[in-house]
Rosetta silent file (secondary structure, phi, psi, omega in degrees, C-alpha in Angstrom):
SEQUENCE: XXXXXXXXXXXXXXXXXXXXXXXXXXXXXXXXXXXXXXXXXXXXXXXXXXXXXXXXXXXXXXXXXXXXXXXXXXXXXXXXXXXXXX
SCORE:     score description
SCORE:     0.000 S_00000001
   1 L     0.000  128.713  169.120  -17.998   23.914   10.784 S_00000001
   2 L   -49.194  152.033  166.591  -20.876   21.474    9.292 S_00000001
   3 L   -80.255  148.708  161.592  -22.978   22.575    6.269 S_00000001
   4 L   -95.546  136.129 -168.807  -26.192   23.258    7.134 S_00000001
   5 L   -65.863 -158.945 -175.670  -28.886   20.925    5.204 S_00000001
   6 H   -66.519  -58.096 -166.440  -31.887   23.091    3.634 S_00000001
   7 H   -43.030  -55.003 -155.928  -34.584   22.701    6.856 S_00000001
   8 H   -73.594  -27.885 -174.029  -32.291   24.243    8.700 S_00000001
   9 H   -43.746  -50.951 -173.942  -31.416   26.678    6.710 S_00000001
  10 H   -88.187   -7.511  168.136  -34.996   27.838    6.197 S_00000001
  11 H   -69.169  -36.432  152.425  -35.882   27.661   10.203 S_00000001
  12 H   -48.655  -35.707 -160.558  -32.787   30.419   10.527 S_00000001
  13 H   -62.741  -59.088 -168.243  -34.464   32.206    7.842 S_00000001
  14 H   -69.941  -19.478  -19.193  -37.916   32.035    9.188 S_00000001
  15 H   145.509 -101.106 -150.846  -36.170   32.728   13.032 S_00000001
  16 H   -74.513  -19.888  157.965  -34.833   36.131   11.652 S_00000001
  17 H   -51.534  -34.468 -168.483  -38.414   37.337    9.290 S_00000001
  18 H   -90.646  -15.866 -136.519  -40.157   36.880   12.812 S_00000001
  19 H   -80.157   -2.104  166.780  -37.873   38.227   15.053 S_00000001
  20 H   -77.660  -34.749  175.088  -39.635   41.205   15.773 S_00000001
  21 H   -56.088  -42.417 -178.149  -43.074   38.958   16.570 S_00000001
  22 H   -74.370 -101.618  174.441  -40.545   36.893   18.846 S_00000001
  23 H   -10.531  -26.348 -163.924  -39.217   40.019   20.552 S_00000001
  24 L  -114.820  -12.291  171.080  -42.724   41.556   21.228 S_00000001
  25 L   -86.958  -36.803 -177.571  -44.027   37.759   22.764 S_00000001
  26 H   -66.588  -34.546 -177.649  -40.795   37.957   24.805 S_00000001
  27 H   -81.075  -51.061 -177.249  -41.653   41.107   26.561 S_00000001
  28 H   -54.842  -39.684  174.412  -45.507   40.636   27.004 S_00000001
  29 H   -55.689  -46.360 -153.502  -44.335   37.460   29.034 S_00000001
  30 H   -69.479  -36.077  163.073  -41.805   39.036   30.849 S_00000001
  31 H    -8.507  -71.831 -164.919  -45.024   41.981   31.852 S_00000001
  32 H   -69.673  -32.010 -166.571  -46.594   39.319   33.776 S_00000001
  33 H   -63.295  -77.084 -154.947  -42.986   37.699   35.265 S_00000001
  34 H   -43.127  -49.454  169.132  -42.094   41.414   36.312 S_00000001
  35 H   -49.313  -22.966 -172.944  -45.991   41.753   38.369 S_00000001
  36 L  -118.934   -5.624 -173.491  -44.825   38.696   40.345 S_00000001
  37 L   -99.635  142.168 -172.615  -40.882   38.910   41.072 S_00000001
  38 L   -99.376  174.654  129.782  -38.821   40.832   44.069 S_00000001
  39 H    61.544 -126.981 -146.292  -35.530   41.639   44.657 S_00000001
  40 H   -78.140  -57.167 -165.835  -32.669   40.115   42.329 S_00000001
  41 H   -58.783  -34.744  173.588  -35.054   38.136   39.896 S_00000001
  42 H   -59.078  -70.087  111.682  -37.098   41.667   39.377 S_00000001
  43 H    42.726  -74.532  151.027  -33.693   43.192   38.726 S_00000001
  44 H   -29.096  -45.942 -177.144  -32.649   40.299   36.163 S_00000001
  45 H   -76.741  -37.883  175.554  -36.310   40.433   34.131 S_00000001
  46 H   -57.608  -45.119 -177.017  -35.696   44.275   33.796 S_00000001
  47 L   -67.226  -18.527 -168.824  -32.481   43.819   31.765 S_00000001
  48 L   -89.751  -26.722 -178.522  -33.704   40.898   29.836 S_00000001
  49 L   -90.741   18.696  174.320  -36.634   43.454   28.702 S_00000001
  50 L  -122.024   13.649  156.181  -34.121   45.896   28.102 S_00000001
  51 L  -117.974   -0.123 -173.427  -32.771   44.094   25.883 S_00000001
  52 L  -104.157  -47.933  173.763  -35.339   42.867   24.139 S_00000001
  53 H   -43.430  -45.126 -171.617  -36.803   46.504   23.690 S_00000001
  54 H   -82.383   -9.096  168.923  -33.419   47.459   21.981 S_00000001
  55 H   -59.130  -45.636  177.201  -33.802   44.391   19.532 S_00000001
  56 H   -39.257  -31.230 -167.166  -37.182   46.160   18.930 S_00000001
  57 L    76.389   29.286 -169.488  -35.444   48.874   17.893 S_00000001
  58 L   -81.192  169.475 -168.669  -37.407   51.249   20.396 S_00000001
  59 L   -67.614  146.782 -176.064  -35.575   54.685   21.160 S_00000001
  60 H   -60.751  -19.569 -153.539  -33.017   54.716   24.061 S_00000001
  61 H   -95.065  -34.339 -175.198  -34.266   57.504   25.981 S_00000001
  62 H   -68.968  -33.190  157.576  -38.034   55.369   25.823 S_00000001
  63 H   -30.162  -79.697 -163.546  -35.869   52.450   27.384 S_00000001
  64 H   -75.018   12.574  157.151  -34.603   54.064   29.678 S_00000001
  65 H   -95.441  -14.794  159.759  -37.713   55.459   31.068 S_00000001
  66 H   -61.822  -48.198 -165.829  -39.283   52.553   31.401 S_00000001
  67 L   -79.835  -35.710 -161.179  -36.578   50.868   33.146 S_00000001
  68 L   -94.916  -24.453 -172.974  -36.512   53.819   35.673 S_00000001
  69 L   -99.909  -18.187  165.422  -40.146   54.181   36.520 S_00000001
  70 L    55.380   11.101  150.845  -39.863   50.095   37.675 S_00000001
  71 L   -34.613   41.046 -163.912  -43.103   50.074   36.397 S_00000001
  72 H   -48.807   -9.980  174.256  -44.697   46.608   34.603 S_00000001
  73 H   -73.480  -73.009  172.113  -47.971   49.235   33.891 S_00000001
  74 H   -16.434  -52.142 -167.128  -45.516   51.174   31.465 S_00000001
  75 H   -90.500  -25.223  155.060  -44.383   48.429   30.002 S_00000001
  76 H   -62.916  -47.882  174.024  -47.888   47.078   29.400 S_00000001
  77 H   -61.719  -69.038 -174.166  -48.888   50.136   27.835 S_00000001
  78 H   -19.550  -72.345  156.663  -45.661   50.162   25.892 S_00000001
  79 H   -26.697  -66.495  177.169  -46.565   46.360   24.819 S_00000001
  80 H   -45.635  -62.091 -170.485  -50.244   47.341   23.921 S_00000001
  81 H   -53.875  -44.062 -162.977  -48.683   50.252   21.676 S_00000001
  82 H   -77.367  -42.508  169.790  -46.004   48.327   20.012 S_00000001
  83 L  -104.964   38.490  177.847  -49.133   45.922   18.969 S_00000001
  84 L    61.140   -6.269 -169.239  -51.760   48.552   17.606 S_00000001
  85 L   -74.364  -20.035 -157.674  -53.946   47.971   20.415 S_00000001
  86 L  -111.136    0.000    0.000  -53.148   51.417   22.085 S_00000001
């Protein structure tokens, strides 16, 4: 395996200090993806936000109510909360 120089070093760094900021940009997109997608691509976006919710560290049970109610308003509120607005 290569050494890594310093740059990179501190773009991993800075990568995992954000990664909650990253995690919480990833979901508000995927809101709006979820308002416009059907079938197997709906299906796909839920899982990618269910996985990004458990990076979040949100509780399993709040997951999985989200994910069950099929719901991109839920997940907006959720999104809203998760950023003080709510």
């Amino acid at each position: 395996m290569t050494k890594r120089t310093p740059y990179q070093e501190r773009i991993i760094k800075r990568y995992y200090q954000n990664q909650d900021a990253i995690m919480l940009q990833r979901v508000s997109d995927l809101v709006g993806d979820l308002y416009l997608a059907k079938g197997k691509a709906r299906e796909r976006l839920w899982k990618r936000v269910a996985g990004a919710l458990d990076k979040l560290h949100i509780p399993p049970e709040r997951i999985d109510h989200v994910l069950k109610s099929d719901n991109p308003a839920l997940l907006a509120n959720l999104v809203k909360e998760l950023l003080g607005k709510g």
